[in-house]
NUTORGU-956102 format. One record per residue (C-alpha): residue number from 1; residue in one letter; x, y, z. Coordinates in nm, 2 decimals. Layout:
k | r | X | Y | Z
NUM | A | X | Y | Z
...
END
This chain:
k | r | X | Y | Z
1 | X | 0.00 | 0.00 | 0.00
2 | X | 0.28 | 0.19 | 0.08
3 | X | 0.45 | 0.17 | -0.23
4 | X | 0.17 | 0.25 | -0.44
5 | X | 0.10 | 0.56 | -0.26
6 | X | 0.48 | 0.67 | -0.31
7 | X | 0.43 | 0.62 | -0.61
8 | X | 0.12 | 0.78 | -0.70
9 | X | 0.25 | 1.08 | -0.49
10 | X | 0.56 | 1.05 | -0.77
11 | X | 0.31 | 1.07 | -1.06
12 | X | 0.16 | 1.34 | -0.92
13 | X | 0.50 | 1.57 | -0.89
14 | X | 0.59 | 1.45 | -1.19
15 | X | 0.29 | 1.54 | -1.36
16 | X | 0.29 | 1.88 | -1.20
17 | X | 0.58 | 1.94 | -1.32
18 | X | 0.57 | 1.87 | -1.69
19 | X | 0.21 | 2.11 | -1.65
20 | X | 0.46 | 2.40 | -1.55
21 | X | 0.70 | 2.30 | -1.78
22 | X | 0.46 | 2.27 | -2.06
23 | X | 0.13 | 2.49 | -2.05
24 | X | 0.28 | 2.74 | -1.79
25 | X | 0.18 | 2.88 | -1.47
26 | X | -0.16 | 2.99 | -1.55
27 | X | -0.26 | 2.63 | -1.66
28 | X | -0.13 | 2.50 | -1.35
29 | X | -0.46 | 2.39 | -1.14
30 | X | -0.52 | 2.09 | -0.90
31 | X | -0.74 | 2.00 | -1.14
32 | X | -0.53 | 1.98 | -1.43
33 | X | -0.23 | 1.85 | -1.23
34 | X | -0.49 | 1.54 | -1.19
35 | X | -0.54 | 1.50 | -1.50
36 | X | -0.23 | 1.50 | -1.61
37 | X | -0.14 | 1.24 | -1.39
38 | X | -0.41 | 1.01 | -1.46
39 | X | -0.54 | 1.06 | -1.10
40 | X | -0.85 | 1.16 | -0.96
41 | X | -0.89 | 1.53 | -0.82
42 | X | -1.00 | 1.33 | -0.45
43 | X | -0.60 | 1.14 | -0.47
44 | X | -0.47 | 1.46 | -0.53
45 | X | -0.61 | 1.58 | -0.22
46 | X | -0.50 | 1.30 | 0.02
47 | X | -0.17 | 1.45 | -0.06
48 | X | -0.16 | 1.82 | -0.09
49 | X | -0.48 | 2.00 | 0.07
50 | X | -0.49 | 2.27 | -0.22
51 | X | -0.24 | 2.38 | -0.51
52 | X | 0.00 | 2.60 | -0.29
53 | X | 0.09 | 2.29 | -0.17
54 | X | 0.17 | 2.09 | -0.49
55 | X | 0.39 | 2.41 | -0.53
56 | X | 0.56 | 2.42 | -0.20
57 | X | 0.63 | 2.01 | -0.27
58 | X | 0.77 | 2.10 | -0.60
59 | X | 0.96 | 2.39 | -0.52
60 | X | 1.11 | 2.19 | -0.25
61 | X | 1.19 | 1.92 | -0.50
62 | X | 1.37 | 2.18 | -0.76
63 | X | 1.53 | 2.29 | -0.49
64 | X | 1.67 | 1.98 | -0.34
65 | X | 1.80 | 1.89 | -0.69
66 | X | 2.02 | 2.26 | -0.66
67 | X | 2.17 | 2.14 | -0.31
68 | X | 2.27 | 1.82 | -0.47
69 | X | 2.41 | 1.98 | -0.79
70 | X | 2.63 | 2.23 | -0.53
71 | X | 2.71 | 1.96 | -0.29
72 | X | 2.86 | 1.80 | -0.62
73 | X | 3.10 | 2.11 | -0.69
74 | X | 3.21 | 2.11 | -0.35
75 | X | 3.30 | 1.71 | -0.32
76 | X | 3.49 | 1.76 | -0.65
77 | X | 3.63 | 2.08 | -0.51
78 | X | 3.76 | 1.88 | -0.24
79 | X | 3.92 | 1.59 | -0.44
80 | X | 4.06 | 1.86 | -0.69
81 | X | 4.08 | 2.21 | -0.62
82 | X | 3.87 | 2.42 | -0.87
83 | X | 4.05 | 2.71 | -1.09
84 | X | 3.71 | 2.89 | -1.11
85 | X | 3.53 | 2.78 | -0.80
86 | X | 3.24 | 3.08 | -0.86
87 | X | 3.20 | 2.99 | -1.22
88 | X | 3.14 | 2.60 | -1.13
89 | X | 2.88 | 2.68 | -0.89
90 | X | 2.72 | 2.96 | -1.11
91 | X | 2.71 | 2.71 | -1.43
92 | X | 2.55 | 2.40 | -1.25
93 | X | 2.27 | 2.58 | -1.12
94 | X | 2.27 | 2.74 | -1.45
95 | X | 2.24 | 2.41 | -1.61
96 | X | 1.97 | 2.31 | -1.33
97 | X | 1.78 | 2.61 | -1.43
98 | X | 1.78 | 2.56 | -1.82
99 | X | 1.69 | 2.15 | -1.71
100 | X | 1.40 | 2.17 | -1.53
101 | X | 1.15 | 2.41 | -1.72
102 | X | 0.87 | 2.38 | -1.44
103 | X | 1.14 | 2.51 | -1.24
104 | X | 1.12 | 2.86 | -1.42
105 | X | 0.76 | 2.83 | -1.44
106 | X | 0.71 | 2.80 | -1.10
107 | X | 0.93 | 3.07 | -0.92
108 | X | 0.94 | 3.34 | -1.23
109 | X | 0.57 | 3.27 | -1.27
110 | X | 0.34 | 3.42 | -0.99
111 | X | 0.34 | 3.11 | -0.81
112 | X | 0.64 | 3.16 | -0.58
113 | X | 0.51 | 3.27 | -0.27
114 | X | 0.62 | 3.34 | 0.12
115 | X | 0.52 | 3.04 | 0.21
116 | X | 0.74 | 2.86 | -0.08
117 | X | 1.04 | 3.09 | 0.00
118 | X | 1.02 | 2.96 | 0.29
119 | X | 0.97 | 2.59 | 0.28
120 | X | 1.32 | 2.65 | 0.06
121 | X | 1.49 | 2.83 | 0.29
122 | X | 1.66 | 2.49 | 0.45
123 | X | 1.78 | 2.38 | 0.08
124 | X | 1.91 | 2.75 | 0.01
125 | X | 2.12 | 2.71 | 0.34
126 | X | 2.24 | 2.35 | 0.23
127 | X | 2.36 | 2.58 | -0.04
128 | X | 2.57 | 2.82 | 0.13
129 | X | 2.71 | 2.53 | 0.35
130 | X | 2.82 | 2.36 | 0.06
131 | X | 2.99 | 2.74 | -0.08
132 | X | 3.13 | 2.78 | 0.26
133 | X | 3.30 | 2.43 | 0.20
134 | X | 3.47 | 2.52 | -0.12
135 | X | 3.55 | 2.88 | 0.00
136 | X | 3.72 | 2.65 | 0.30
137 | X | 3.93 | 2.49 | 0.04
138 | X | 3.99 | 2.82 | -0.13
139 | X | 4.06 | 3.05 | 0.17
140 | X | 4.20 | 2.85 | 0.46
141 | X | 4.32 | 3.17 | 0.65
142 | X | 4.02 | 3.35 | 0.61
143 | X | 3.79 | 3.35 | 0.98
144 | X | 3.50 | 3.06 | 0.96
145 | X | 3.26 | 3.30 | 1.11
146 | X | 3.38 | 3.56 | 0.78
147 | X | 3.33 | 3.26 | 0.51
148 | X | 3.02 | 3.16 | 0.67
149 | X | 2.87 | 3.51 | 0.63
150 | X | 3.04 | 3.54 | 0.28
151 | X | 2.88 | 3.21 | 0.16
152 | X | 2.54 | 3.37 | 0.28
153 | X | 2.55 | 3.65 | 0.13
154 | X | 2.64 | 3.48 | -0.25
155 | X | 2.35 | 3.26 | -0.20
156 | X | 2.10 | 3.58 | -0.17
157 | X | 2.31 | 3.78 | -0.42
158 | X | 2.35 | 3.47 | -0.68
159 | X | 1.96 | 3.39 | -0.62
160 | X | 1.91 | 3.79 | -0.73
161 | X | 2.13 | 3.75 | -1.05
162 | X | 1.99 | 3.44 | -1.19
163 | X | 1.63 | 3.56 | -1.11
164 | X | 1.73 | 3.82 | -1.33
165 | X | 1.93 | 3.65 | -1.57
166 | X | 1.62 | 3.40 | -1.62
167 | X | 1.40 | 3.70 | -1.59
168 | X | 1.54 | 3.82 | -1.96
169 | X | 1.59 | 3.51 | -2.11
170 | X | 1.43 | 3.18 | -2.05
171 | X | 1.79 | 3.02 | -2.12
172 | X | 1.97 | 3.29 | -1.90
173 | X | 2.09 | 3.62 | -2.02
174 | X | 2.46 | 3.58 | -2.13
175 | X | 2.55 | 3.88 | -2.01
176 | X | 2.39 | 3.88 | -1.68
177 | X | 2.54 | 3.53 | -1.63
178 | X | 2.90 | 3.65 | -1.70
179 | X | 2.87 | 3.96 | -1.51
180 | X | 2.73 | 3.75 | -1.20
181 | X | 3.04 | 3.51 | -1.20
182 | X | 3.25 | 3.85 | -1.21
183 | X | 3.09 | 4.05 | -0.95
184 | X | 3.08 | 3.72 | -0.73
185 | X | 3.45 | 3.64 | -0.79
186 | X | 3.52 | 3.99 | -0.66
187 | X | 3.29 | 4.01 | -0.36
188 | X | 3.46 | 3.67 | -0.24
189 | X | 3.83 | 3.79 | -0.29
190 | X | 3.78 | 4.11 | -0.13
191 | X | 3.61 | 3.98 | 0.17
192 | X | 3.83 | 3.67 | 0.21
193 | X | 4.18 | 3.81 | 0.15
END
């Protein structure tokens, strides 16, 4: 029993998504998120008690999928020092962005609310834990406390740029992107030296 409710929780998501992903923000109802998973309305339900929370499930999930794409860059930091530890970070979540559509739907799309913001909050500060690890690597002599705060702050200020990158262009303004990485690069030197 419990497997097929994992499952049809699964389906659901999954259908969710590819409703974001394809028809957009505007089609995205419980209703159709049903449909499109071959479910009735009533099984949606005994999962998410209205559509904020098939959003705050999903945006959880995108989310998730970012920690593990950072945690990534920091493992391979630590085997093998990075020579542009900013731009690796910047171009996997770039890479997340551009993969998952519904992604883009959902938080550039009126759906991303407090509520959501929050619910991410604890995969944002995976995030910055994983940033403060590489930074680690980077800038042994610099004070914990200093790269914890530093870490912090490019989380907040790279969540700004790509909003605004992937604000201009669904595939993330060029320029935007490169003039993130150098604005980043420079914010970390200066504070870490």
């Amino acid at each position: 029993m419990q497997a097929r409710s994992r499952e049809r929780l699964r389906r659901v998501l999954d259908a969710a998504d590819d409703v974001l992903a394809s028809e957009g923000p505007a089609a995205f109802t419980t209703t159709r998120v049903a449909d499109a998973a071959g479910v009735s309305v009533g099984s949606v339900y005994r999962f998410f008690p209205d559509k904020e929370a098939i959003v705050e499930a999903l945006a959880v999930r995108y989310w998730s999928d970012f920690e593990d794409l950072v945690a990534g860059v920091a493992e391979a930091d630590q085997t093998q020092p990075l020579d542009d530890p900013v731009g690796a970070v910047l171009d996997v979540l770039v890479a997340g962005f551009r993969a998952r559509p519904g992604f883009l739907g959902l938080w550039f799309g009126g759906l991303r609310t407090e509520r959501v913001r929050d619910a991410t909050r604890p995969t944002r500060t995976a995030i910055a834990r994983s940033i403060e690890r590489i930074l680690a690597r980077h800038w042994p002599a610099a004070p914990r406390r200093t790269r914890t705060r530093v870490s912090e702050m490019a989380v907040l200020a790279g969540d700004g740029l790509l909003r605004e990158a992937f604000r201009r262009n669904r595939h993330g303004d060029a320029t935007v992107l490169a003039e993130s990485k150098a604005m980043l690069k420079a914010y970390i030197a200066e504070r870490l030296r």
